[in-house]
C-alpha positions in Angstrom: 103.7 90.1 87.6 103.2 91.0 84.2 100.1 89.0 83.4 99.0 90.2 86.3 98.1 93.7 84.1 97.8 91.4 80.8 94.6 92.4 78.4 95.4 89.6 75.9 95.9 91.3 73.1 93.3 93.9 73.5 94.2 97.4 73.7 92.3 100.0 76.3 90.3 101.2 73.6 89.2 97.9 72.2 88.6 97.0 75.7 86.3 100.0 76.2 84.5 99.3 73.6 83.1 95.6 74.4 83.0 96.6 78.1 80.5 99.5 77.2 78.7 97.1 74.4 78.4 93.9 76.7 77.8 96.4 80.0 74.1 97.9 78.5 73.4 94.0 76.9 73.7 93.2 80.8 71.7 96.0 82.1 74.5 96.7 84.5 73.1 99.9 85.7 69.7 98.5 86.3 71.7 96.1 88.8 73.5 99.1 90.2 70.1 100.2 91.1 69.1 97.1 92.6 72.5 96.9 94.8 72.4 100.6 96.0 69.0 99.7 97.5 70.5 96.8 99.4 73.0 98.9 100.7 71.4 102.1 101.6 68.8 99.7 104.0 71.9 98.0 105.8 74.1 101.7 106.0 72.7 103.2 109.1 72.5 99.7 110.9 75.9 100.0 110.3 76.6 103.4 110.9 74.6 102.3 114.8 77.4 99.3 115.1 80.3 101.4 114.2 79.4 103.6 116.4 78.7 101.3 119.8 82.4 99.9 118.8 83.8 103.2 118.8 81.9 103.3 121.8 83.3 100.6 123.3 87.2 101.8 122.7 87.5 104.7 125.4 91.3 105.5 123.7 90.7 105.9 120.1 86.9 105.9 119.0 86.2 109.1 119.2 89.1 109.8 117.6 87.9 107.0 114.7 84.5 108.2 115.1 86.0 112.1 113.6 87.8 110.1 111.1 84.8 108.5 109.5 82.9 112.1 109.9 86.1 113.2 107.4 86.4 110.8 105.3 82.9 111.3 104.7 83.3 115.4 103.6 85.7 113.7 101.4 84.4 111.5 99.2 80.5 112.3 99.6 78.8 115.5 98.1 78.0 118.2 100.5 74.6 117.0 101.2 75.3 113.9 101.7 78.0 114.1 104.2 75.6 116.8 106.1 73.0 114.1 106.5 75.7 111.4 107.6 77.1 114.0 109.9 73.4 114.5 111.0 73.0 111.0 111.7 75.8 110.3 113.7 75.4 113.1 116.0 71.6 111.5 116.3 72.6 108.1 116.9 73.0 107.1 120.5 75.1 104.1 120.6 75.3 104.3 124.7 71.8 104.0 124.4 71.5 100.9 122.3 72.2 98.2 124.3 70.2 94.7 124.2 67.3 94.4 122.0 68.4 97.4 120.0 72.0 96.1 119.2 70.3 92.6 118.4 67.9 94.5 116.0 70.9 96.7 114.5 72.8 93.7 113.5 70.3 92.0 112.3 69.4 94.8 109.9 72.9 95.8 108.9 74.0 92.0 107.9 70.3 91.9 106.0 70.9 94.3 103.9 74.6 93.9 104.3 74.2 90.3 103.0 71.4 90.7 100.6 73.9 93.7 98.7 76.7 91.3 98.1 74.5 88.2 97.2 72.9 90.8 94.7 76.7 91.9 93.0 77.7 88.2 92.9 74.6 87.3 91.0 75.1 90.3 89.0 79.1 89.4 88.4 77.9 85.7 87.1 75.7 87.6 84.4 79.0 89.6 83.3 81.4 86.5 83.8 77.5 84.5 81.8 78.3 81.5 84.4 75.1 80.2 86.1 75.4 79.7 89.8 75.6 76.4 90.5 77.1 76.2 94.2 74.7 75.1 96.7 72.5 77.6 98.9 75.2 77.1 102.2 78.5 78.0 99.6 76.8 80.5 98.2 75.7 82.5 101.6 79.5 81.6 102.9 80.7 83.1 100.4 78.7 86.2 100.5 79.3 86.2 104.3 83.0 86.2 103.9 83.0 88.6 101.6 80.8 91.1 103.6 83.2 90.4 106.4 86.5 90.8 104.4 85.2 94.4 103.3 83.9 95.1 106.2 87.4 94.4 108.3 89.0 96.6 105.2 86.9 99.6 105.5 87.9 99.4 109.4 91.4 99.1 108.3 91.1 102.1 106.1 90.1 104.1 108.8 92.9 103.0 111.4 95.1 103.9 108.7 93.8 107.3 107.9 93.4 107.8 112.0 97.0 107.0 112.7 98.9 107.9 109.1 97.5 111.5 111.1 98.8 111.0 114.0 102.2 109.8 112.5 102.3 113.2 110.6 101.7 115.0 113.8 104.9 113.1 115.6 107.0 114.3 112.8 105.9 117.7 112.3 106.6 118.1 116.2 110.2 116.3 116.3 111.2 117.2 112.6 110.1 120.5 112.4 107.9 119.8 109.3 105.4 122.4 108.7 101.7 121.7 109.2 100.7 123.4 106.0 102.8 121.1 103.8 100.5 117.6 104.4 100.7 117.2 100.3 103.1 114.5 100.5 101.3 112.8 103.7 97.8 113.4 101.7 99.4 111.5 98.8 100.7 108.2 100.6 97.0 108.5 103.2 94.8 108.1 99.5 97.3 105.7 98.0 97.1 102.9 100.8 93.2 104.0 100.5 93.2 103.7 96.9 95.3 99.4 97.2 92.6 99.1 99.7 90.2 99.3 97.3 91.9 98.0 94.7 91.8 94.6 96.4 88.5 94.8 97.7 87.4 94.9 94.2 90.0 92.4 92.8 88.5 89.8 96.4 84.9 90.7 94.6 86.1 89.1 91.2 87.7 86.4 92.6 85.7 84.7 94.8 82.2 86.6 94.0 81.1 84.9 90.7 80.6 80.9 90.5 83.8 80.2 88.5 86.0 77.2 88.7 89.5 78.2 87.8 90.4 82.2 90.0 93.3 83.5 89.5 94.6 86.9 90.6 95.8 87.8 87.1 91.6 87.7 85.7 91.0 89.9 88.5 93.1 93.0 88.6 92.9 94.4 85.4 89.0 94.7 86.2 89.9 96.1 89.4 91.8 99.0 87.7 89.1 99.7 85.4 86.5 99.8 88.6 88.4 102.0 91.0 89.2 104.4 88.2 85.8 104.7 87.1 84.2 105.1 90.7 86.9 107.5 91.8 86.2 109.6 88.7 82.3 109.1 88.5 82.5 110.0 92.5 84.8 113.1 91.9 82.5 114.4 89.4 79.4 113.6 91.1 80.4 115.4 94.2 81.3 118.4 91.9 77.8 118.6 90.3 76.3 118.2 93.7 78.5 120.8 95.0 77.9 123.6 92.6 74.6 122.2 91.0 72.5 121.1 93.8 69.0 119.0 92.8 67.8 120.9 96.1 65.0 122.3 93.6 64.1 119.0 92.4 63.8 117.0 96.0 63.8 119.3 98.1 64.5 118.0 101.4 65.1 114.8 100.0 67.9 115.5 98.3 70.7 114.7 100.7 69.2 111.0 101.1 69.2 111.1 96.8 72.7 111.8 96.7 73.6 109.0 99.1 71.5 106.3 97.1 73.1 107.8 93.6 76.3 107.8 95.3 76.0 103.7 96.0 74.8 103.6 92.5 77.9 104.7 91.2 79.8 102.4 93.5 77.6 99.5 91.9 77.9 100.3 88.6 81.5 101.0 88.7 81.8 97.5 90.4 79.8 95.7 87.7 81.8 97.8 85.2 84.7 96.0 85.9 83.5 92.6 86.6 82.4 93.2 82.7 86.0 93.8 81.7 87.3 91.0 83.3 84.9 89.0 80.9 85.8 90.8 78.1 89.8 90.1 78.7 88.8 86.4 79.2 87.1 86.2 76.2 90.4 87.7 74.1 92.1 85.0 75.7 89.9 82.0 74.3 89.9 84.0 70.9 93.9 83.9 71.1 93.8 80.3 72.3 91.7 79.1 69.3 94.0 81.3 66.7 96.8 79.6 68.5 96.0 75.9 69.0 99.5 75.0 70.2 99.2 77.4 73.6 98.1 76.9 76.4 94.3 77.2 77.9 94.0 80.4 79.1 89.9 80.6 79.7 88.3 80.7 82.6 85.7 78.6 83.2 82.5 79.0 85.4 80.2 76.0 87.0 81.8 74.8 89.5 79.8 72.0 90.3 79.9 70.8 86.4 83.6 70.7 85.0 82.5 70.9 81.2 80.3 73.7 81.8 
């Protein structure tokens, strides 16, 4: 478990440092940039399927379909969960039934698709592996991974739906008072918060072309990502909230915020993908001072095993 959380000899700061250094040499936020585009385009396809499943599940989707609304106040900026709000109260999923479902699918795993084929190409620059798997590995892979975070985000949701409803069975039969949900809030945001945790560490594993994946090269990075998104996001919403660009874009503003609030989720994700390299490369550094231990690196290519 241990080397599961193992920097190889760096400390955080040290860490920081050639993350930051090797982050700007990789133009990570120009990729963030590149990836938020890719993900705004497939968001309201998305938004349209979630919302013709929610349809479809007369017992709980309105109740999921409230969920999403709130989880939405909570981690986007004013704005930006206005103009989600907006849009889902627009979006007539009865209405969209043939043709029109075909054509939101078709849009939402485009851009869906296109966004993770864009961070794995961006997580072989930070791992500097070429990507050698052929065309049909390459869009598996991207597939799988669009579907394992997609089936996450659901979970997320069911948990955050029914974690409620627990509460609500134990405030009536316990007597436990409404007003105290801090210690329900806490254990809601912490399954939230392993969610994520592994969606990023599922990223680093299987995203980048690399031969040898192991969980314990993908978790520190994870850490590093979900603390810098959660922080980046917490202090973007604050900004928004109290410092609104409303003078700036005007009526645009709410769809800005949503783009520069993917952007921060790309970034942050590159971010860590960039300190998983850098930990890699301490271990190579402590293999060659150390001749007698074992291999630790990481190598990329698979398709070439000296690579």
């Amino acid at each position: 478990m241990a080397q599961l959380w193992s920097l190889k000899g760096l400390s955080w700061r040290e860490l920081a440092k050639r993350t930051g250094r090797k982050s700007w040499d990789d133009e990570v936020f120009g990729q963030a940039a590149g990836l938020a585009f890719y993900y705004f385009l497939s968001l309201f396809p998305v938004l349209l399927l979630l919302l013709i499943l929610f349809d479809k599940l007369a017992g709980t989707g309105s109740n999921l379909r409230d969920t999403l609304l709130g989880a939405f106040q909570q981690i986007l900026p004013r704005g930006a969960s206005a103009l989600m709000a907006k849009t889902v109260a627009e979006l007539n999923a009865g209405a969209v039934i043939g043709a029109g479902a075909v054509a939101a699918g078709l849009g939402s795993a485009w851009g869906a698709l296109n966004g993770t084929w864009a961070m794995m190409t961006g997580l072989n620059k930070a791992y500097e592996v070429k990507e050698e798997r052929p065309w049909w590995k390459v869009l598996s892979v991207a597939l799988g991974l669009t579907i394992a975070l997609g089936i996450m985000g659901l979970v997320a949701l069911w948990a955050m739906l029914y974690g409620s409803r627990a509460w609500e069975t134990l405030d009536r039969n316990f007597g436990i008072h409404t007003h105290s949900t801090f210690p329900f809030r806490v254990t809601q945001w912490s399954v939230t918060a392993i969610l994520l945790l592994f969606s990023f560490a599922l990223l680093y594993r299987f995203g980048p072309n690399l031969k040898d994946r192991r969980w314990q090269w993908s978790i520190p990075g994870a850490v590093v990502a979900a603390t810098l998104w959660v922080a980046s996001a917490l202090l973007f919403r604050v900004y928004e909230n109290h410092f609104s660009s409303q003078r700036i874009y005007g009526g645009l503003n709410a769809v800005v915020s949503v783009l520069l609030w993917l952007y921060i989720t790309g970034a942050a994700i590159f971010i860590g993908g960039e300190a998983n390299s850098e930990i890699e490369k301490a271990a190579t550094e402590a293999h060659r001072a150390d001749v007698g231990g074992s291999v630790e690196k990481r190598s990329g290519g698979e398709g070439n095993p000296n690579h």
